[in-house]
C-alpha positions as CSV (number, residue, x, y, z in Angstrom):
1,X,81.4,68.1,127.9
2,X,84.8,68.3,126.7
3,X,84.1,68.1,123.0
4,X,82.0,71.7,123.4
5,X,84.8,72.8,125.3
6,X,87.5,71.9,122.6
7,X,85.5,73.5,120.1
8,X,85.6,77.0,121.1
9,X,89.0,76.7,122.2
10,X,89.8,75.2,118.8
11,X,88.3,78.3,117.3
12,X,90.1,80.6,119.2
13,X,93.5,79.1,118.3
14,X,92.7,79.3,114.8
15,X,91.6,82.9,115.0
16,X,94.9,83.6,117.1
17,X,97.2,81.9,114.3
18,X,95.5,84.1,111.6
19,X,95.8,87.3,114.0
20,X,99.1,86.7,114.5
21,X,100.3,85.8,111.0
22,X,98.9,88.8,109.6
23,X,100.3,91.1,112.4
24,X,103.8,89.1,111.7
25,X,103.6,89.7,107.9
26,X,102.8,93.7,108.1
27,X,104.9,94.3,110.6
28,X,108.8,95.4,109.9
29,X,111.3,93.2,110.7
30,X,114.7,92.6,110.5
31,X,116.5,92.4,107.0
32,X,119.2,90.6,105.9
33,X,121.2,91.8,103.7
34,X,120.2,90.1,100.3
35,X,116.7,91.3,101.0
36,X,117.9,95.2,101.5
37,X,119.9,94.3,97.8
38,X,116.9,93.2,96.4
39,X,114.9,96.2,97.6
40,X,117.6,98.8,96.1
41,X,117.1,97.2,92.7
42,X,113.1,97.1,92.7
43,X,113.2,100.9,93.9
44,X,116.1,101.4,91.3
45,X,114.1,99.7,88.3
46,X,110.7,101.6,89.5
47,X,112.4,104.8,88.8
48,X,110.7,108.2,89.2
49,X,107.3,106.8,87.7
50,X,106.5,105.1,91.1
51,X,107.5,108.4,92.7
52,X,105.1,110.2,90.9
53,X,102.3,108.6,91.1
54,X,103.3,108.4,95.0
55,X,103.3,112.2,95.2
56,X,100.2,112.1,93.0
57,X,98.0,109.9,95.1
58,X,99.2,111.9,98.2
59,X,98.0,114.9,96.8
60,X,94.7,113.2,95.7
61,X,94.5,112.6,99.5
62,X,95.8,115.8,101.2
63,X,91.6,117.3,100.8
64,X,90.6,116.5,104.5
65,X,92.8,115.3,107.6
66,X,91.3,112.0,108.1
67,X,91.6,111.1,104.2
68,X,95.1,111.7,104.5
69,X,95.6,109.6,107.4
70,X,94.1,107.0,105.9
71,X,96.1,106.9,102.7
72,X,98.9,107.1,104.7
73,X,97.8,104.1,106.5
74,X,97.2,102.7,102.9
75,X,100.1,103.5,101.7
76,X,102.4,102.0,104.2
77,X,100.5,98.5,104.6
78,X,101.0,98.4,100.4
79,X,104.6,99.1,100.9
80,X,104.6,96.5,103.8
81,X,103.1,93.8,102.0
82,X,105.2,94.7,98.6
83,X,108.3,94.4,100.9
84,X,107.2,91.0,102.3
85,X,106.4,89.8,98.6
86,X,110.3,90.7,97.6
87,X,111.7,88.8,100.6
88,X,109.7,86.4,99.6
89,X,110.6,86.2,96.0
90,X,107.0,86.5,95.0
91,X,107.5,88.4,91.6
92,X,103.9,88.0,90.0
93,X,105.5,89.3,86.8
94,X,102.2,88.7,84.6
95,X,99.8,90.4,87.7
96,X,102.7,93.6,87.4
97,X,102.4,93.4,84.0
98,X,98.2,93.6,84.0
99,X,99.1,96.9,85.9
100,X,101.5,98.2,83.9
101,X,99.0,98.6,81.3
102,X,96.0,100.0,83.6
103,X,98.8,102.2,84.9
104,X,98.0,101.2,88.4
105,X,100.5,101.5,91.6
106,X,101.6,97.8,92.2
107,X,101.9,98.5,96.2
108,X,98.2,100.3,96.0
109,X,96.8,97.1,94.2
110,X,99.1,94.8,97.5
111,X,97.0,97.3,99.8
112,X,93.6,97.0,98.4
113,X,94.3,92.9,98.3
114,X,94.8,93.0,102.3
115,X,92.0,95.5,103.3
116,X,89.6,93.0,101.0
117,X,90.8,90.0,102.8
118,X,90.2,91.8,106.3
119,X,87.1,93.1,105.3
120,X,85.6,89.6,104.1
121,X,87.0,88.3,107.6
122,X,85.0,90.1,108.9
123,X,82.1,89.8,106.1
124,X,81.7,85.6,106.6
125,X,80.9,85.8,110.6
126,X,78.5,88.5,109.8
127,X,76.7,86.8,107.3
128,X,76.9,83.4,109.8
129,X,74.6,85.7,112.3
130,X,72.0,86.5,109.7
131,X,72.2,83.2,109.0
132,X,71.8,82.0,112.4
133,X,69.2,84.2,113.0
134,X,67.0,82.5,110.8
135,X,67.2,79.2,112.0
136,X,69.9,77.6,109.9
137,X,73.3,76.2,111.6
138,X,74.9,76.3,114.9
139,X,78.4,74.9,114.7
140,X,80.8,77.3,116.2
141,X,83.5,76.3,113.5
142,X,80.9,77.4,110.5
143,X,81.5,81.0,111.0
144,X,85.4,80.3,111.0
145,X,85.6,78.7,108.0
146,X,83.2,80.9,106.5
147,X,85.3,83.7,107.4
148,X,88.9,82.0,105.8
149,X,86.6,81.6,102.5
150,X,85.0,85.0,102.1
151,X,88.1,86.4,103.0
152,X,89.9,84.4,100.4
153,X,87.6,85.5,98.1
154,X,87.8,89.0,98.1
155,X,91.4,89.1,98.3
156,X,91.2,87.2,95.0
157,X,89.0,89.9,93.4
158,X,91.2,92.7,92.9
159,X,93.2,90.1,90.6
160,X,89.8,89.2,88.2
161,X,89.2,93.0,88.3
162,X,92.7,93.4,87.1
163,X,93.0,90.9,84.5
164,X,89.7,91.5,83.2
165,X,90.6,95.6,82.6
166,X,94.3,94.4,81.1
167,X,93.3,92.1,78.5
168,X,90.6,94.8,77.5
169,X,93.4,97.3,77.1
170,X,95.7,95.4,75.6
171,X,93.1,94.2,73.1
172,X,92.9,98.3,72.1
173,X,96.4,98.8,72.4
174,X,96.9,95.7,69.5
175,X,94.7,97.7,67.4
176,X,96.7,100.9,68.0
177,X,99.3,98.8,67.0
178,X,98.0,98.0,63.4
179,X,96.9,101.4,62.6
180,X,101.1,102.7,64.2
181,X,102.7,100.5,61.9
182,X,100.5,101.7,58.8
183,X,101.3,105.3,60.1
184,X,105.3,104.2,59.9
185,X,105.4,103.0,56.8
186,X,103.8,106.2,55.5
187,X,106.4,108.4,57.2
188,X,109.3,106.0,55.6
189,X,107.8,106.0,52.3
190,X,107.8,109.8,52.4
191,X,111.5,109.6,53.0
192,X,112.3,109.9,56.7
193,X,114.0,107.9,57.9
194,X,113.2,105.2,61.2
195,X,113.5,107.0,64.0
196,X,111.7,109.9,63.0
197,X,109.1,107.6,61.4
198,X,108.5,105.9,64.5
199,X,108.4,109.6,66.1
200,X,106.2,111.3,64.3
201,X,103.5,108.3,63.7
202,X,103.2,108.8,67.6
203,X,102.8,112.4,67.5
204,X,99.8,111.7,65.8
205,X,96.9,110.9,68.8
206,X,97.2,111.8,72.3
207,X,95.9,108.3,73.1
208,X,97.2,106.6,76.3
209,X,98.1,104.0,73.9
210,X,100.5,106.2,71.4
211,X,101.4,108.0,74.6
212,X,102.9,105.3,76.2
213,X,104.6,104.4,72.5
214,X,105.8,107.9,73.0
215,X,107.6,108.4,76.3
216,X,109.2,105.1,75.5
217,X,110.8,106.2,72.3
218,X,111.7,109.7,74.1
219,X,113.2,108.0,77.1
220,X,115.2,105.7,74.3
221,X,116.5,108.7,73.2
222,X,117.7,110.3,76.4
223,X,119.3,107.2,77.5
224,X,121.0,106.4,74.2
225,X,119.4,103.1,73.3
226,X,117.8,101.7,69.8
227,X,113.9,103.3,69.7
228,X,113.1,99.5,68.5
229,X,114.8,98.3,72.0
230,X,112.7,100.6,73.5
231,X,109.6,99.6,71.8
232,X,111.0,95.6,72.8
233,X,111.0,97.0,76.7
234,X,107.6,98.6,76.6
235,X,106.6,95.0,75.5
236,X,107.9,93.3,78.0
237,X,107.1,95.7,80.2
238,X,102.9,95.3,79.1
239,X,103.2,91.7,78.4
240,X,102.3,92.3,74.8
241,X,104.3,90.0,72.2
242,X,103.4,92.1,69.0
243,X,105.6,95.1,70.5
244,X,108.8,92.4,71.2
245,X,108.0,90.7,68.2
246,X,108.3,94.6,66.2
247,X,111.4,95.0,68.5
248,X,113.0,91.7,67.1
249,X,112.3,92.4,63.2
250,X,113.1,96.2,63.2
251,X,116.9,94.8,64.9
252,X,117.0,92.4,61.8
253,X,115.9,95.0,59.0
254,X,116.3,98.2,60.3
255,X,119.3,99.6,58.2
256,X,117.1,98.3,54.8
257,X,114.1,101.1,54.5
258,X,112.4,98.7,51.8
259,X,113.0,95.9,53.7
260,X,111.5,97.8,56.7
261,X,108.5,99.0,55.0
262,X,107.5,95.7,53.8
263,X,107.9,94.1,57.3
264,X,106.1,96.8,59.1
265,X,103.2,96.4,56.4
266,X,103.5,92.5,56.7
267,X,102.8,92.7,60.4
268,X,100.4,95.2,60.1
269,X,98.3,92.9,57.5
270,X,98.5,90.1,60.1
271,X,97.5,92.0,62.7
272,X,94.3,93.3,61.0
273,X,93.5,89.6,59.9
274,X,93.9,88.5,63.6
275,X,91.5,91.2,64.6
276,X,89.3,90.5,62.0
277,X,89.4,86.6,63.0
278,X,89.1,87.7,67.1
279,X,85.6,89.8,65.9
280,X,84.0,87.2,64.1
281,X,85.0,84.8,66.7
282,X,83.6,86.8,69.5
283,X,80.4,87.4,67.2
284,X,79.6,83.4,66.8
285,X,80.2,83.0,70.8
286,X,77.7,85.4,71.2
287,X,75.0,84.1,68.3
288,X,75.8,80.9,70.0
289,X,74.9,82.3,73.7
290,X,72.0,83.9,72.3
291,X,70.6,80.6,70.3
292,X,70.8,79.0,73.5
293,X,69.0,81.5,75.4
294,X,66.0,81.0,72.9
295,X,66.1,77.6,73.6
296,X,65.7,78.2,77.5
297,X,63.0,80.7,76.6
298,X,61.0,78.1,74.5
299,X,61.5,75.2,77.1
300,X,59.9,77.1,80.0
301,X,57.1,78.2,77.8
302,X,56.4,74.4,76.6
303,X,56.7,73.8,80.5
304,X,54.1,76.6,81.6
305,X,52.1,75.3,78.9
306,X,51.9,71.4,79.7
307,X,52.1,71.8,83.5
308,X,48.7,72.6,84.1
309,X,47.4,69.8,81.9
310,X,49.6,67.2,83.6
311,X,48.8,67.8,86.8
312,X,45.5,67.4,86.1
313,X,46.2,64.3,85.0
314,X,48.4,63.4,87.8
315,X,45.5,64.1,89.8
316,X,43.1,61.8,88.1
């Protein structure tokens, strides 16, 4: 009698700790004043991009009334939960570089993350009923801990989604790479000279990819820095090495136009071997896959063949 009574009561405790937690993390509290420091310099270093695409998914949303409220609501959870992850110090540099390159709203990413995770709490007890329905547990604790795991795991998907669509994108933005540095070494053996080389082989393609080359080397030159600092950012900024790797050698060579033009052709050699190396690679890994399919295939026909004829001899 008292172990059924500590179970639900054991339930409910856990269910109220979750509740609250989450209640306690979205809600605003108080700041001290390292965290409001900390928030100045994230807004600061976002700049008017974040701004923009702000004003841009609100007027997306402004259609119907209800939509609107409900990207409001969005909204303000994903800049509750981004807020949490700075007091926290939770900078996820890699995950806001995978977005960077999807050119994706990091506090729209935090908000879809937290409406997942409610959603599969939700999801796991749901899926207990159907389950109970048809005959199959009774525990009172199954649906909790299905709940924690379903919602664990679809607050984890947004991150596979990400990472999957980044490292596709970067692996087209490395072969825009190859093809901009072939274009640059063109422009500087027609006798311009770097930085309108590394202009006008971006004026070529309207390409996110040469876009984004683009507006870095134009915001370079509003700001007064070295294009090939720029280009070192924008790496950093994508997590792609071969842009701060090109950052590094155009510092070295980049008063030498020989020297340039043989460094920029260089890398864009290596780059097209690499390619070259990651196709044929990808190519065996699939002859492979399929090999063993055919393998499958023939065992389950040898198996549909012989079963009959052994269980007739089973049988005598």
């Amino acid at each position: 009698m008292n172990s059924g009574i500590t179970m639900p009561v054991l339930v409910g405790a856990v269910f109220g700790l979750g509740v609250y937690t989450l209640v306690r993390a979205l809600m605003p509290g108080r700041r001290g004043a390292v965290a409001r420091v900390a928030q100045i310099d994230a807004l600061r270093a976002r700049g008017s991009a974040h701004a923009g695409r702000y004003e841009a998914d609100r007027g997306q949303a402004g259609g119907a009334g209800q939509e609107s409220r409900l990207e409001a609501a969005r909204v303000r959870i994903g800049q509750r939960v981004a807020d949490l992850y700075l007091q926290q110090g939770w900078e996820q540099r890699s995950l806001r570089a995978d977005l960077a390159v999807l050119e994706r709203s990091w506090e729209s990413f935090l908000a879809t993350k937290v409406l997942l995770g409610a959603a599969g709490l939700v999801f796991g007890p749901f899926v207990f009923v159907i389950v109970w329905t048809l005959g199959f547990g009774s525990s009172p604790i199954i649906p909790v801990w299905m709940a924690l795991l379903f919602g664990a795991v679809f607050f984890m998907l947004p991150d596979l989604e990400v990472r999957r669509d980044a490292a596709d994108k970067r692996r087209d933005l490395r072969r825009v790479i190859g093809a901009y540095l072939d274009l640059v070494a063109m422009n500087l053996a027609g006798g311009r000279g770097l930085p309108e080389s590394l202009m006008a082989a971006a004026d070529v393609s309207d390409g996110w990819a040469l876009r984004r080359i683009k507006n870095a080397l134009a915001d370079a030159r509003i700001t007064g820095t070295s294009q090939w600092q720029a280009l070192g950012n924008l790496g950093e900024e994508l997590g792609v090495d071969e842009l701060k790797d090109l950052s590094s050698s155009l510092a070295l060579v980049a008063d030498d136009g020989a020297k340039v033009r043989e460094s920029l052709g260089s890398r864009a050699e290596t780059m097209r071997h690499r390619e070259l190396a990651e196709i044929e690679g990808s190519a065996g890994e699939k002859s492979q896959s399929m090999l063993v399919a055919q393998l499958l295939l023939c065992a389950g026909f040898l198996v549909f063949l012989i079963f009959p004829a052994a269980m007739r001899v089973f049988e005598v």
